[in-house]
N, C-alpha and C positions, 0 to 999 in steps of 0.2 A: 549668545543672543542678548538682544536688548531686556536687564528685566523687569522694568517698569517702565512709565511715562509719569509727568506730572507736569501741572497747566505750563510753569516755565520752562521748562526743558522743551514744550509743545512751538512755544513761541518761540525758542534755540531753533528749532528743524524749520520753520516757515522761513526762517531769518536765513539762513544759511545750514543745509546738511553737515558741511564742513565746519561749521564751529561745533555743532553739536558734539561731531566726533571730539574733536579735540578736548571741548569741556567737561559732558556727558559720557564717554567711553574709554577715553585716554584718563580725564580727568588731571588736565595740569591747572598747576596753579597759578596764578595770575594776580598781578599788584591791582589792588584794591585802591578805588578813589575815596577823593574825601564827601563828595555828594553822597554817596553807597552809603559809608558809613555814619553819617549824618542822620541819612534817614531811617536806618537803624536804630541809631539812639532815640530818634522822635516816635518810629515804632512801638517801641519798647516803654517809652512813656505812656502813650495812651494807651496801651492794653492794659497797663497797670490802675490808670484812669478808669476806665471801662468796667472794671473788676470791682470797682468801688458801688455800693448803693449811691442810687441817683442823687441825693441832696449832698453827696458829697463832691462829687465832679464840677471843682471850679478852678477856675485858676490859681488858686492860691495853693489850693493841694495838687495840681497838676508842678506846680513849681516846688513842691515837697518832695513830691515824688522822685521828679529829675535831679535835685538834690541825692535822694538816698540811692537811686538805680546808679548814680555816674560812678563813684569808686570800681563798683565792681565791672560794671562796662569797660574800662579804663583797662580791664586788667582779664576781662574774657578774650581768649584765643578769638573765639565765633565771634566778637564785635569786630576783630581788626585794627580796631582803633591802635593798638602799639607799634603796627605797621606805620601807620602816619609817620611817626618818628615826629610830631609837632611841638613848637619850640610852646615857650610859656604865653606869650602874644598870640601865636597861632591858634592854642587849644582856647585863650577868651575868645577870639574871632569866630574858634569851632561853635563854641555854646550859644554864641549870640546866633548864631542863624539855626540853632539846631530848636533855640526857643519861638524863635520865631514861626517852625515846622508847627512846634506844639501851640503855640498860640492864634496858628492859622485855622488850625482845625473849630477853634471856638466862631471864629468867622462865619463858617457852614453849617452849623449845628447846633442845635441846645442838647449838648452832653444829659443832661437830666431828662430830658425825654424820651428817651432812646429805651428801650427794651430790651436787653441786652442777652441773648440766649449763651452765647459764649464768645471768647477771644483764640486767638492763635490754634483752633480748632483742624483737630487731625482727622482726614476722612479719606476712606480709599472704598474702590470701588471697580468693576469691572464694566468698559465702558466698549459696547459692541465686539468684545471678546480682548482689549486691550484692557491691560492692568493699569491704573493710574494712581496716583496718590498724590494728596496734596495739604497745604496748611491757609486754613481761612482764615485772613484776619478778623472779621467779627461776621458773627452771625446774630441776626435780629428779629424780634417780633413786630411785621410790619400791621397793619391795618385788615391786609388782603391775605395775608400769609408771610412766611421768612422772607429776609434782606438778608442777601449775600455784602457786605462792604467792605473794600480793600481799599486805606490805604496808599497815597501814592507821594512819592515828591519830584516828580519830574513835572514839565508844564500841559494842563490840557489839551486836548485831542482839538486843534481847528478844524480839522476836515471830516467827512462821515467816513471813509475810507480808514481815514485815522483810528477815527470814537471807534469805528470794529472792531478793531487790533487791539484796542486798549481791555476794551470789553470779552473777548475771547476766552481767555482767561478767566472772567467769572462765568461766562456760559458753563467750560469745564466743571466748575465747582458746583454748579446747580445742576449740573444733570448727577454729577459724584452724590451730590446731596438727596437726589429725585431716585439716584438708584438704591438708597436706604432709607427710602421710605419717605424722607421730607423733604414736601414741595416748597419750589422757592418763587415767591411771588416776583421779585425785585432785584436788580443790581445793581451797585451804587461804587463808583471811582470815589474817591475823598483826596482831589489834589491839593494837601492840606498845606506843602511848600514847595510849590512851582519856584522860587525865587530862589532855591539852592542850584537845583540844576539849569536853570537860567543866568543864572551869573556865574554860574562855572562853564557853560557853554560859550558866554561871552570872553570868559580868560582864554578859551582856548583859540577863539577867533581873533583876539590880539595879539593873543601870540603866533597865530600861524601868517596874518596881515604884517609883523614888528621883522617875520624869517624871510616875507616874501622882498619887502621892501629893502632888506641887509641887501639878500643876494643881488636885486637892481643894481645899488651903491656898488658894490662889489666889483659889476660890473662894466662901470662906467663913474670910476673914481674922480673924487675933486668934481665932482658934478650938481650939487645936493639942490639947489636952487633950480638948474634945468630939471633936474628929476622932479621935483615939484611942480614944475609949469605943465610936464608930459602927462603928469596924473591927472593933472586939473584938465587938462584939454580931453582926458577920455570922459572923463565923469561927463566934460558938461557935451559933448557929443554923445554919449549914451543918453543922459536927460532931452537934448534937442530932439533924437531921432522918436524916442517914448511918448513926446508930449504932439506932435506932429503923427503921430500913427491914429490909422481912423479906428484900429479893435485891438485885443490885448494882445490876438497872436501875431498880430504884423509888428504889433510894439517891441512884442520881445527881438522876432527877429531882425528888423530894423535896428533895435538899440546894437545887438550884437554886431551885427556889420558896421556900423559907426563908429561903436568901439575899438576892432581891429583895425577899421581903417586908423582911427585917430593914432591909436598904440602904433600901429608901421611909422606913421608921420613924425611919430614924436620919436621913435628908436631912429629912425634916419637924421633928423635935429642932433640927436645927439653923440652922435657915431660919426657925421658927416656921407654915409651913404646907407645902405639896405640892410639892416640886419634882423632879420625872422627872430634870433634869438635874444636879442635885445628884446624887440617888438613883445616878445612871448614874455617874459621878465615884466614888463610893465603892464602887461593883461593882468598877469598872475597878481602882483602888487593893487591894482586897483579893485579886480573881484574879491581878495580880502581883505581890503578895506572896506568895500560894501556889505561883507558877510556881517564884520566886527560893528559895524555901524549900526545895524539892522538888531544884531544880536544883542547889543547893548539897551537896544530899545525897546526888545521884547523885555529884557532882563525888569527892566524900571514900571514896565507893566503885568509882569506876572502880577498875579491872585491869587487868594485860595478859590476854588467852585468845586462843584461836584458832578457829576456827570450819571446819569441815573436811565436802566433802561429796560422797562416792562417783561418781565420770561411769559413766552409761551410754549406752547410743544415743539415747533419748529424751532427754538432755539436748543431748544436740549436734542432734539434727534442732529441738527447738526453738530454739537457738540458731542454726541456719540460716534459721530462717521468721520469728522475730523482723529478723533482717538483712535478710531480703528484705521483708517488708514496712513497714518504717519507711522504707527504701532507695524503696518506690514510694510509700508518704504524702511524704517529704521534695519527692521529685522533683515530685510532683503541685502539694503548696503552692508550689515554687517555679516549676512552672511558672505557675501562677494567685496568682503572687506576696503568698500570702494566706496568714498562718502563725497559726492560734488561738491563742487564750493559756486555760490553764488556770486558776482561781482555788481559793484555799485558802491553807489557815495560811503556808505558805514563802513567796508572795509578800510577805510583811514583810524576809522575808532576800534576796529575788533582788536583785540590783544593778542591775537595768533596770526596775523595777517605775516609776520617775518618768516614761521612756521607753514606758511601756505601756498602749495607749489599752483593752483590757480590762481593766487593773487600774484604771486612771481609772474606767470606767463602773463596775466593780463597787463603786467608792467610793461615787462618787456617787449609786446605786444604794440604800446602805446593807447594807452586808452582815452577813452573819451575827455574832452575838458569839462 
């Protein structure tokens, strides 16, 4: 059987049942990115921050710190960091964004104000008959009662749908916390480096726009100049049909059929007659370059913010029935050793997707664009 839960592994099983097994049950191992490990090391600086009396937490001893924590980071299995395998340019490139983690967090906070009950704080708990356990990055003395605060360097939550998902996660922690006794008034995201994994998200959208665009050429060699005219003419027929649409959803689907159409127009230009797979090669190429384009944009706008959001009883009783019932789906797949796999956009980023006979069939399948 399954024999615990903890808030990440909670957020494994919403994501996909079929990563979980892989992660959480199989337990394989998986190459570690440099975002991950990044924000590890900026972790790992501020709880040492944190730990300090408050006249002491400023920058200058926050830059102390990260000085005496790096040797041994550099050299702990549990950072990863040797995995990187980073050249001596790479590992300044690493630090400079890994301070900029720790320097965001000054942004959102006066470190010296802060009431600090504990760091990396271990609590377990049984939560409507499911066992959970988990590690809190800080815990605090709010106004009203404790502050649950975790920690983040991926980019904030635009949407409320999003902010959920993000927050989820510390619900878990507060009801862990509410079932031993201490009520938690508050939860607080601290997206202290949005601008790590937004510029890593941008590398990969260049690179998958730099694969799309080969394969085009590839295609319809000694071409390089028509293949630029073809792009150009979807983009600005995607733009024409967008700006011409009277509401967002006729925009979108308008842009999209203008698009294809244009992409047929211009894979016939350049083939001399009809070809869908041409046609499809120059969708492909222009939608990432819109991703990369967009992705770059976000990147030069991340921030640090914070994202904060009132507990009540209804937050903690659904974080009790969220626990128990993933705690009986878990236990169920594993007893009928049968774990589904979810499909949709992330499967390009999961690390087990080559390992996953649903993401095979949904290949082969053909799926959605």
């Amino acid at each position: 059987m399954v024999s615990s839960l903890s808030p990440s592994s909670m957020a494994t099983w919403r994501q996909c049942p079929k990563r979980f097994f892989f992660e959480k049950i199989m337990r394989i191992e998986t190459e570690t990115g440099e975002p991950a490990v990044c924000g590890s090391f900026v972790h790992r600086v501020l709880e040492h921050l944190m730990a300090r009396p408050p006249e002491e937490r400023t920058v200058d001893v926050a830059r102390a710190i990260a000085g005496a924590v790096w040797p041994d980071f550099t050299v702990d299995p549990d950072s990863r960091f040797a995995e990187l395998d980073l050249g001596d340019e790479e590992t300044r490139a690493f630090k400079h964004r890994a301070w900029a983690g720790v320097t965001g967090y000054f942004c959102i906070e006066d470190p010296a104000a802060v009431e600090v009950v504990g760091t990396e704080q271990e609590v377990r708990a049984e939560l409507d008959g499911a066992p959970v356990f988990g590690i809190i990055d800080r815990v605090d003395r709010g106004p009203d009662g404790l502050v649950v605060t975790d920690y983040k360097s991926g980019k904030a939550p635009r949407w409320d749908d999003e902010r959920e998902e993000k927050l989820g996660q510390l619900r878990t922690y507060a009801a862990l916390l509410d079932a031993n006794g201490q009520r938690v008034s508050e939860l607080r995201l601290l997206f202290v480096s949005p601008q790590i994994s937004a510029a890593a998200k941008a590398q990969r959208c260049e690179a998958a726009a730099t694969e799309a665009l080969a394969r085009l050429l590839d295609a319809v060699p000694d071409a390089a100049a028509q293949v630029a005219a073809a792009l150009g003419g979807v983009d600005a027929a995607h733009r024409a049909a967008r700006a011409a649409a009277p509401d967002a959803q006729t925009a979108r689907r308008d842009a999209e059929v203008a698009a294809a159409d244009a992409a047929a127009a211009g894979a016939a230009r350049l083939t001399g007659s009809p070809s869908p797979e041409v046609a499809a090669l120059i969708g492909a190429a222009v939608l990432t370059r819109r991703k990369a384009f967009f992705a770059h944009r976000a990147a030069a706008a991340a921030r640090p913010t914070a994202v904060a959001l009132q507990v009540c009883d209804e937050d903690l009783a659904t974080a009790r029935l969220e626990a128990s019932t993933i705690w009986g789906e878990a236990n169920a797949c594993y007893d009928a050793w049968e774990f589904p796999g979810h499909t949709g956009p992330l499967c390009d980023w999961c690390p087990f997707a080559e390992q996953c006979e649903t993401f095979s069939a949904w290949e082969a399948a053909g799926r959605p664009a």
